[in-house]
C-alpha positions as CSV (number, residue, x, y, z in Angstrom):
1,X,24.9,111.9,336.6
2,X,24.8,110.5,332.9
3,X,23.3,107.0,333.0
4,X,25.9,104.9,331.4
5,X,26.1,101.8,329.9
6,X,26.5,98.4,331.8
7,X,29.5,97.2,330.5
8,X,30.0,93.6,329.1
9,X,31.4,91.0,331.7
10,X,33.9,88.9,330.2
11,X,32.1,85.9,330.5
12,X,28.7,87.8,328.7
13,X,30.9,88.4,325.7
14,X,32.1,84.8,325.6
15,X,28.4,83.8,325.7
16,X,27.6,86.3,322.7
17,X,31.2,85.0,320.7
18,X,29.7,81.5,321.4
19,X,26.2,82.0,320.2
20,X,27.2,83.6,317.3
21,X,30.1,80.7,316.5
22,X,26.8,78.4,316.9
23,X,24.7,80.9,314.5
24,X,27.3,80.7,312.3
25,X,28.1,76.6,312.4
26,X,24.1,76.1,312.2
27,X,23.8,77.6,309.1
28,X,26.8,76.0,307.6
29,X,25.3,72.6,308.2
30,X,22.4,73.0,307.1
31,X,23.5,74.7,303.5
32,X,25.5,71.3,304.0
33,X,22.4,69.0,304.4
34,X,20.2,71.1,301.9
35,X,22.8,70.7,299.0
36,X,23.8,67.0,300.1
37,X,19.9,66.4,299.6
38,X,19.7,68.3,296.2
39,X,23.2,66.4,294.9
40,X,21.0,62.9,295.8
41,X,18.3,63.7,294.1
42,X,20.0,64.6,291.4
43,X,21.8,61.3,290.9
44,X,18.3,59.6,292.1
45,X,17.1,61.3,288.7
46,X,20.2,60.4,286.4
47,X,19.6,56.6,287.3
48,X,16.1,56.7,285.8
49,X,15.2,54.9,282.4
50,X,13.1,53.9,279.8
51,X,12.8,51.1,277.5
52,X,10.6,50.0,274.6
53,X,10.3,46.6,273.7
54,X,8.9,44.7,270.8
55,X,7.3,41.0,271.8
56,X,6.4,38.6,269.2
57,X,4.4,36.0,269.5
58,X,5.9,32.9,268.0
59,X,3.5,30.0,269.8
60,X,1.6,29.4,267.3
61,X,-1.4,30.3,268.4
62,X,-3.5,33.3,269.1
63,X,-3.1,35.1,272.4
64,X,-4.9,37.9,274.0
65,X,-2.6,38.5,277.0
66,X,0.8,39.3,278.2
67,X,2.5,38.4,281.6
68,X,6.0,40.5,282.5
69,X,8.2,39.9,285.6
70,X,10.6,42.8,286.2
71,X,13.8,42.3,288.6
72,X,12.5,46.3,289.5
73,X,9.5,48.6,290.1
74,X,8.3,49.4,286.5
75,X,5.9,51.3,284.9
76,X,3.8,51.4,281.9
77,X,2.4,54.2,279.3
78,X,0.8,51.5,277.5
79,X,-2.7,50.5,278.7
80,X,-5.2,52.2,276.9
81,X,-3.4,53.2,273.7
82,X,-4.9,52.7,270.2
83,X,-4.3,49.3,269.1
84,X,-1.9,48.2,272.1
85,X,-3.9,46.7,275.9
86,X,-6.8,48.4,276.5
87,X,-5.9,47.0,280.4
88,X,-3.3,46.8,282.6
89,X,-3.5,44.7,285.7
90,X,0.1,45.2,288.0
91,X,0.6,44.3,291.3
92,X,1.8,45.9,294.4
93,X,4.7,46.6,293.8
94,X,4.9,46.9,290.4
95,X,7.1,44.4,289.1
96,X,4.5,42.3,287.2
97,X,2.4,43.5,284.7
98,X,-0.6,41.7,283.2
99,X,-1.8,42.9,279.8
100,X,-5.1,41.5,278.6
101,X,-7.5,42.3,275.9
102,X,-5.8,42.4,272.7
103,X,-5.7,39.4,270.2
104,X,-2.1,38.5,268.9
105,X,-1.9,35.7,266.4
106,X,0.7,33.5,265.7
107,X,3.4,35.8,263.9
108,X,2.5,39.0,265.2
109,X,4.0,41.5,267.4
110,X,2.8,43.6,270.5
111,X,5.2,47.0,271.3
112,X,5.2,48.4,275.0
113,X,7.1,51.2,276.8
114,X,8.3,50.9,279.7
115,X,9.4,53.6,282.4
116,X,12.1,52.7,285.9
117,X,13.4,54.8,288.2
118,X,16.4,52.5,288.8
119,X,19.5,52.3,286.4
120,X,18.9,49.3,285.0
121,X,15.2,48.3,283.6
122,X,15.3,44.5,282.7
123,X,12.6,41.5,282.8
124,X,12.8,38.4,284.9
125,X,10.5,36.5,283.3
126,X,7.5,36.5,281.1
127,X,5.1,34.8,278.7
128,X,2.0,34.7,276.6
129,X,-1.4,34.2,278.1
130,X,-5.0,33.9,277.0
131,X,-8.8,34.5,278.5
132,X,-7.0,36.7,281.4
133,X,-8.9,40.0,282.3
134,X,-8.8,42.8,285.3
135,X,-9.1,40.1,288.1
136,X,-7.6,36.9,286.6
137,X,-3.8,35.8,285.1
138,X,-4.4,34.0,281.7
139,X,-3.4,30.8,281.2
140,X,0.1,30.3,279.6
141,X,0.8,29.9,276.1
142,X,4.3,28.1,275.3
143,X,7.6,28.3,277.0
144,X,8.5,30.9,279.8
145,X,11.4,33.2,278.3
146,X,14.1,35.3,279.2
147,X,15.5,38.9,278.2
148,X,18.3,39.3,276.6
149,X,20.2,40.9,277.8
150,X,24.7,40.9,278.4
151,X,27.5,43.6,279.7
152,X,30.6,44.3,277.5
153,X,33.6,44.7,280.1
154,X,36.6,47.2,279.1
155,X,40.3,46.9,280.6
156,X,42.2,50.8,281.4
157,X,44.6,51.9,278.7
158,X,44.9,53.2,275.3
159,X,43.5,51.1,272.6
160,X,45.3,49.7,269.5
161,X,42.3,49.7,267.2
162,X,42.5,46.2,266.1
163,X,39.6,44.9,268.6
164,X,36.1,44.1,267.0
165,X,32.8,43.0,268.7
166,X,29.6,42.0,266.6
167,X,26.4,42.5,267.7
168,X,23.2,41.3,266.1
169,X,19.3,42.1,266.7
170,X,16.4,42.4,264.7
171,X,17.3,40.7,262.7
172,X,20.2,43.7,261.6
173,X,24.2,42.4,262.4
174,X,27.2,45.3,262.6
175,X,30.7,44.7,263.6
176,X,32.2,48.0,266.4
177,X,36.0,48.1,265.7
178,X,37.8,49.8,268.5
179,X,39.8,53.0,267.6
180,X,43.3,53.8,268.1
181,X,44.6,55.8,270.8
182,X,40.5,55.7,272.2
183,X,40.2,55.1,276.3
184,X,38.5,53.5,278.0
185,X,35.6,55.9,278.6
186,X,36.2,56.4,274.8
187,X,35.5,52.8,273.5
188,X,32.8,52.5,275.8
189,X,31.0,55.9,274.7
190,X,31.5,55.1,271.1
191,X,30.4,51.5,271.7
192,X,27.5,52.9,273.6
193,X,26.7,55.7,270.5
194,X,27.1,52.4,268.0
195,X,24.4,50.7,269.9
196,X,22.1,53.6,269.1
197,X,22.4,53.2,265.5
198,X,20.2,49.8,265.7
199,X,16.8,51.2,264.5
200,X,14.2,50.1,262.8
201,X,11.1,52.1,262.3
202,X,11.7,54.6,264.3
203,X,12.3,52.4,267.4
204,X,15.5,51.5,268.8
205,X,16.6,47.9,268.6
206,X,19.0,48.1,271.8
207,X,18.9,49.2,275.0
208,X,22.0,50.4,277.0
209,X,23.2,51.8,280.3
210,X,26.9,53.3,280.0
211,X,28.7,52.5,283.3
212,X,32.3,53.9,283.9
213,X,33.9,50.5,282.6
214,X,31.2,48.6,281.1
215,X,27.9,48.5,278.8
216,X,25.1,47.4,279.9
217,X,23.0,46.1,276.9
218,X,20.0,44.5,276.0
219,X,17.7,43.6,272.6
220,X,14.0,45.6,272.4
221,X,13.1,42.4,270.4
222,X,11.7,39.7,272.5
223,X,10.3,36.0,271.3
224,X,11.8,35.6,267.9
225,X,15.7,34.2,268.8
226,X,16.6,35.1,265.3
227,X,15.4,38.6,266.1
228,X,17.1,38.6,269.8
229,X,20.0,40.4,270.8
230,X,23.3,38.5,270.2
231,X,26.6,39.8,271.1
232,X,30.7,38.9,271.2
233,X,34.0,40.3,271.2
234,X,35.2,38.8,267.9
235,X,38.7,40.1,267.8
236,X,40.7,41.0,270.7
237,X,42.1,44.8,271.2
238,X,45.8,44.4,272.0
239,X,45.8,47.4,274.2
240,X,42.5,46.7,275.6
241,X,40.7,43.6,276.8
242,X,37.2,43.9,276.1
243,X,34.8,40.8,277.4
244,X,31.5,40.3,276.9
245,X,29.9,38.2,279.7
246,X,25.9,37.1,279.0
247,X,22.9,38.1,281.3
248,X,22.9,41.2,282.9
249,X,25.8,42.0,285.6
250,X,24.3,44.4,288.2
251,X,27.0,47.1,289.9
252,X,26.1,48.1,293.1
253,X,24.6,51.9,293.4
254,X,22.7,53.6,296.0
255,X,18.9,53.5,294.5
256,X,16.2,55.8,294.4
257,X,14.6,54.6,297.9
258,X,18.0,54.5,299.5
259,X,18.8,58.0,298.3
260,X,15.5,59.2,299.3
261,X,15.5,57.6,303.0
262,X,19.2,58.6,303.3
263,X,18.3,62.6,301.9
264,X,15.7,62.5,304.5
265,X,17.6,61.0,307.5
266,X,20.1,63.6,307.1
267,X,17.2,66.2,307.0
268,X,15.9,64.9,310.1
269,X,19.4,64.7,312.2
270,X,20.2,68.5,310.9
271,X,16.6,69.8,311.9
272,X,16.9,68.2,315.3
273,X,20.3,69.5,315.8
274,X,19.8,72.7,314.7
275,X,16.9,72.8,317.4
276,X,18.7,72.0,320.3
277,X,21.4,74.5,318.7
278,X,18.9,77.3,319.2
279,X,17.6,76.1,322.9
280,X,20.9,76.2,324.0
281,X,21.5,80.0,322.7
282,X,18.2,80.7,324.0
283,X,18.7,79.5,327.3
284,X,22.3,81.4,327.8
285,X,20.5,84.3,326.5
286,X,18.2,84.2,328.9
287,X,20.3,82.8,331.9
288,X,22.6,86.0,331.3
């Protein structure tokens, strides 16, 4: 006799249907959780920004140091460059910088870049020092300041083109006038494009993070108020209300460490699922 070949059981073919609906669902989710990761990092990227700023020294006397408070986790490319700190002394979490070694006099001007991974890069606090070093704050040197820093709100709708908002650093003042027929995303781009024509040797003036209905905004000059930012809306659009409110306005996002915890959670929760997936096939496999 010809041997022949066992033929599937009914149930045997369900198992085989099943594991390869299982197969099949596996890999969808994890293509899901791979791109889901990739899409977060992506936007983890887009929220990351940069800011130079200009501080003058207007105490009167001579200073050698610098102490900045940031609201986020900053960095620095500005230790050890030609004729800026030769030190920078931050601590652990990188929200306060100490800069020490470098004599400003009265008058003068210090220029530093800054680097965030967050949207929004802004300082919380800071002021002139002298005699710190790599161990030791400085002693202060006149008043604690502020940034500047301010948020220009837009209503929805078409605008009539009669609105106007002055704005005013480094010493430079312009005057934005809305544009007819323009959106909302419109008069906040061109707003945002207006703010980058504030330069002055080479350096930008302003700072700005373009949110879908606001500006976020904010002088590179810090220490001189006739040099500091200084914004309003001085004539109203009559399709659009445009308000400018002082200080910076924070808008709720997911940031970097959230999307980076929440990429990897996801990550872990497919990769554990997708290994009991595979016991279970294995075990029907080997039950049958």
């Amino acid at each position: 006799m010809k041997n022949q070949i066992p033929q599937e059981t009914t149930i045997e073919k369900r198992d085989r249907m099943e594991i390869l609906h299982q197969s099949s669902r596996s890999s969808r989710l994890w293509t899901v959780i791979c791109s889901t990761a990739l899409i977060f990092s992506g936007i983890s990227g887009a929220m990351a920004s940069d800011r130079t700023i200009t501080f003058k020294n207007t105490t009167g006397k001579t200073n050698d140091d610098l102490h900045i408070e940031f609201k986020q986790m900053t960095t620095s490319d500005s230790a050890n460059v030609p004729g800026v700190y030769p030190g920078d002394r931050v601590n652990g979490n990188s929200t306060t910088h100490n800069f020490w070694g470098k004599a400003v006099t009265n008058g003068g001007s210090v220029t530093l870049v800054f680097h965030t991974v967050f949207q929004n890069l802004v300082i919380s606090q800071w002021w002139w020092t002298t005699n710190g070093n790599a161990t030791n704050d400085g002693g202060r040197v006149g008043d604690i300041k502020k940034d500047t820093s301010g948020t220009l709100l837009c209503s929805s709708g078409s605008a009539v083109g009669d609105g106007a908002v002055m704005v005013s650093v480094g010493g430079i003042s312009q005057t934005f006038n809305t544009t007819a027929g323009n959106s909302q995303a419109q008069t906040l781009a061109a707003f945002s494009s207006f703010l980058g024509g504030f330069v002055s040797n080479s350096l930008p003036l302003t700072y700005s993070i373009l949110t879908p209905d606001s500006v976020v905004l904010g002088g590179n000059v810090l220490g001189d108020p006739a040099l500091e930012l200084q914004c309003n809306v001085a004539a109203p659009d009559s399709g659009q209300t445009l308000t400018y409110v002082a200080g910076l306005t924070i808008i709720p996002t997911l940031r970097e460490w959230g999307l980076i915890v929440l990429a990897l959670l996801l990550l872990t929760v497919g990769t554990v699922f997708l290994l009991r997936r595979r016991r279970v096939a294995a075990g029907a496999v080997s039950g049958g």
